[in-house]
SERO-4910 file (N, C-alpha, C, O; in steps of 0.05 Angstrom, whole numbers):
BEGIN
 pado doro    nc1    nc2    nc3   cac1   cac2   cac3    cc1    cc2    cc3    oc1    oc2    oc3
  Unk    A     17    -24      0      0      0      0     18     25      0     27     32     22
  Unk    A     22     37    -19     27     71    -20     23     81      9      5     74     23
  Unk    A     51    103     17     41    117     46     22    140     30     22    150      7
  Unk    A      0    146     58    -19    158     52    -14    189     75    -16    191     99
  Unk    A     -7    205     58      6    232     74    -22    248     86    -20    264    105
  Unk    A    -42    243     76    -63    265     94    -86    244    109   -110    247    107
  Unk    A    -72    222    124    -93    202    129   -103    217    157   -124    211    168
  Unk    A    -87    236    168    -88    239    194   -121    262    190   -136    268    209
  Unk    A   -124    268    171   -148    288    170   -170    272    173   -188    271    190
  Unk    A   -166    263    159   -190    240    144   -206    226    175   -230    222    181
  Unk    A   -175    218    191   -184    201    215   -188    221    232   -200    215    252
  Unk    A   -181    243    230   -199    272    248   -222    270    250   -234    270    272
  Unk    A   -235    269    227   -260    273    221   -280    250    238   -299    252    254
  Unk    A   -264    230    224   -277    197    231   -284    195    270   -305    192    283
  Unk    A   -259    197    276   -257    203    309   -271    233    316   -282    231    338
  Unk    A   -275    257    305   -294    272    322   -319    258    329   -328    268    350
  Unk    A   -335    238    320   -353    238    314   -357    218    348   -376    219    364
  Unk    A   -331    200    351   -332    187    381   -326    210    399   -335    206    421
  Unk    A   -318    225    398   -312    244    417   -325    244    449   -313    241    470
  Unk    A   -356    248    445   -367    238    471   -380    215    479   -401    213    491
  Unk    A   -363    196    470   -370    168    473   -345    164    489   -322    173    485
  Unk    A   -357    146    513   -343    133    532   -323    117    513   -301    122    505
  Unk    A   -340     93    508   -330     63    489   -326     77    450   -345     76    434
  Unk    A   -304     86    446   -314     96    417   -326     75    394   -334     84    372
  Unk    A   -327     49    400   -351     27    372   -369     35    384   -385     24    369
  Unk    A   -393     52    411   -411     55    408   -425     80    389   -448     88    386
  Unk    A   -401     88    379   -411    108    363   -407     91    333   -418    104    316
  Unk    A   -397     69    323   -395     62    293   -423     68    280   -424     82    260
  Unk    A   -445     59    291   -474     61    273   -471     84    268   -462     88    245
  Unk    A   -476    111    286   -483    135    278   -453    149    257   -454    170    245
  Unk    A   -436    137    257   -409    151    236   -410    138    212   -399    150    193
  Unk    A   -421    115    208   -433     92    189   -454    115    182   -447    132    166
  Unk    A   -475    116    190   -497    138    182   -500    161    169   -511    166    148
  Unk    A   -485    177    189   -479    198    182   -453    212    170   -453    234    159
  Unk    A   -437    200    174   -414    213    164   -400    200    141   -382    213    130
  Unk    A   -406    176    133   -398    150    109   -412    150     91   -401    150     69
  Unk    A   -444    151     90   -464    137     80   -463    148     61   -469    137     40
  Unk    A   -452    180     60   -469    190     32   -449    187     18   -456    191     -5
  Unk    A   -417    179     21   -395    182      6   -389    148     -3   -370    139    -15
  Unk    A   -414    133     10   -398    105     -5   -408     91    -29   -405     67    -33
  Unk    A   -424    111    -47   -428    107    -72   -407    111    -89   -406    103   -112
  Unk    A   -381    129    -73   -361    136    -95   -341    117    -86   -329    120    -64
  Unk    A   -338     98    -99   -313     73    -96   -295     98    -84   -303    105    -61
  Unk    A   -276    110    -94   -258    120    -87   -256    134    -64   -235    137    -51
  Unk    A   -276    141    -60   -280    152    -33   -269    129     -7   -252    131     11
  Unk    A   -287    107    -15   -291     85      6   -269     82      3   -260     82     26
  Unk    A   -248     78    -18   -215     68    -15   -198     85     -2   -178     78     11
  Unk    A   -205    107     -6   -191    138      7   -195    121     35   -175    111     45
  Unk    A   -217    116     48   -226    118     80   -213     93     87   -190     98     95
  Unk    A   -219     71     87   -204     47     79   -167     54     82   -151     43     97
  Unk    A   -161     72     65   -120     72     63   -122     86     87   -102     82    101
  Unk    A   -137     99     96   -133    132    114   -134    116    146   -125    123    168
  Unk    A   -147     92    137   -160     70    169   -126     56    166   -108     59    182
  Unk    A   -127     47    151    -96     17    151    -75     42    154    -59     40    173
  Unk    A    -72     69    135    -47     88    148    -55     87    180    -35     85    194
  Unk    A    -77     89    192    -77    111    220    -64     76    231    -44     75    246
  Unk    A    -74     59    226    -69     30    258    -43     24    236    -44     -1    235
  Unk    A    -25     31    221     -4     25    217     18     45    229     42     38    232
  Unk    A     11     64    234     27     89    258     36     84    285     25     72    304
  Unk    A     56     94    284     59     96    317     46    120    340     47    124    364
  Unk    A     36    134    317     23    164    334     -2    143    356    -12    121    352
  Unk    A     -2    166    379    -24    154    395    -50    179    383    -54    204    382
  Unk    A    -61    159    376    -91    163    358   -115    191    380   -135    205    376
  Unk    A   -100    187    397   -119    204    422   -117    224    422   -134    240    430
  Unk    A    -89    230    409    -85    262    407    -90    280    384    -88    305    382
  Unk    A    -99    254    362   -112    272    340   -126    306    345   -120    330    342
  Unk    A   -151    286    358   -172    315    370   -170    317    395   -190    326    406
  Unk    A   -146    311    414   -142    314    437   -168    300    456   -185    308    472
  Unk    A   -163    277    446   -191    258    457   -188    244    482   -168    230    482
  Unk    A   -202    245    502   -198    222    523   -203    196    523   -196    182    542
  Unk    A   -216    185    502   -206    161    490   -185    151    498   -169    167    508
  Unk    A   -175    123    498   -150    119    497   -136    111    464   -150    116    445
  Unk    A   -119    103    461   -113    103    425   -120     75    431   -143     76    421
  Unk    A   -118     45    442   -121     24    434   -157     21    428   -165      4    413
  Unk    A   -171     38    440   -198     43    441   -206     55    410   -222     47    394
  Unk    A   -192     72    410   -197     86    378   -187     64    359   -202     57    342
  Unk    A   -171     56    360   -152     41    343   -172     13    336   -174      5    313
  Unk    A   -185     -1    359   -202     -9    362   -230     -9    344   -241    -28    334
  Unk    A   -235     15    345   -257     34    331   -254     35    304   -272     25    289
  Unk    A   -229     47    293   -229     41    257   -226      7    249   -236     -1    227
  Unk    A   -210    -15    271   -223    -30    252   -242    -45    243   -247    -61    224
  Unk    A   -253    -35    266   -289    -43    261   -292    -31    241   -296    -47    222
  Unk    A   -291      2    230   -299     11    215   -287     -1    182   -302      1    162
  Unk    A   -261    -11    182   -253    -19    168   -269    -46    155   -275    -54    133
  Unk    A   -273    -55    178   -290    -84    166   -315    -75    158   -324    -87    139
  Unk    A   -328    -58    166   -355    -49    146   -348    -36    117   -360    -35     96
  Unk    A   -329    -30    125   -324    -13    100   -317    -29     71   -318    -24     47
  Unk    A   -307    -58     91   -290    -69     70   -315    -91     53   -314   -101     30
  Unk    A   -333    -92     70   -355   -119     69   -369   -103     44   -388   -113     32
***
């Protein structure tokens, strides 16, 4: 896989959305919903989100400090690859 230089935005976005979630997979439905749904008619899109998920849990950055989240990163980290497996199905 190509390194992916702006994955860290992409997973900004993805992670605001756990922000006030204790457990961040209890937020996957509503970021699945709302924040995915309308962009996964464009293949490319879904592959953008997809490289931007395998760049962020291929890093060594701790994921928490993206949005300065209280999350912990194995919790977030946790979180995309659930998201990854929807994404990928």
């Amino acid at each position: 896989m190509p390194e992916m230089d702006n994955w860290r935005g992409i997973i900004r976005g993805l992670l605001y959305a756990t922000i006030f979630e204790r457990e961040p997979a209890n937020a996957l439905q509503r970021v699945l919903d709302q924040v995915i749904a309308k962009d996964l008619r464009n293949i490319n899109r879904r592959k953008e989100y997809i490289e931007a998920i395998q760049a962020a849990l291929q890093s060594s950055d701790d994921l928490s400090q993206l949005n300065n989240q209280s999350q912990s990163d194995e919790s977030l980290r946790h979180f995309l690859r659930l998201l990854a497996e929807h994404l990928a199905a």
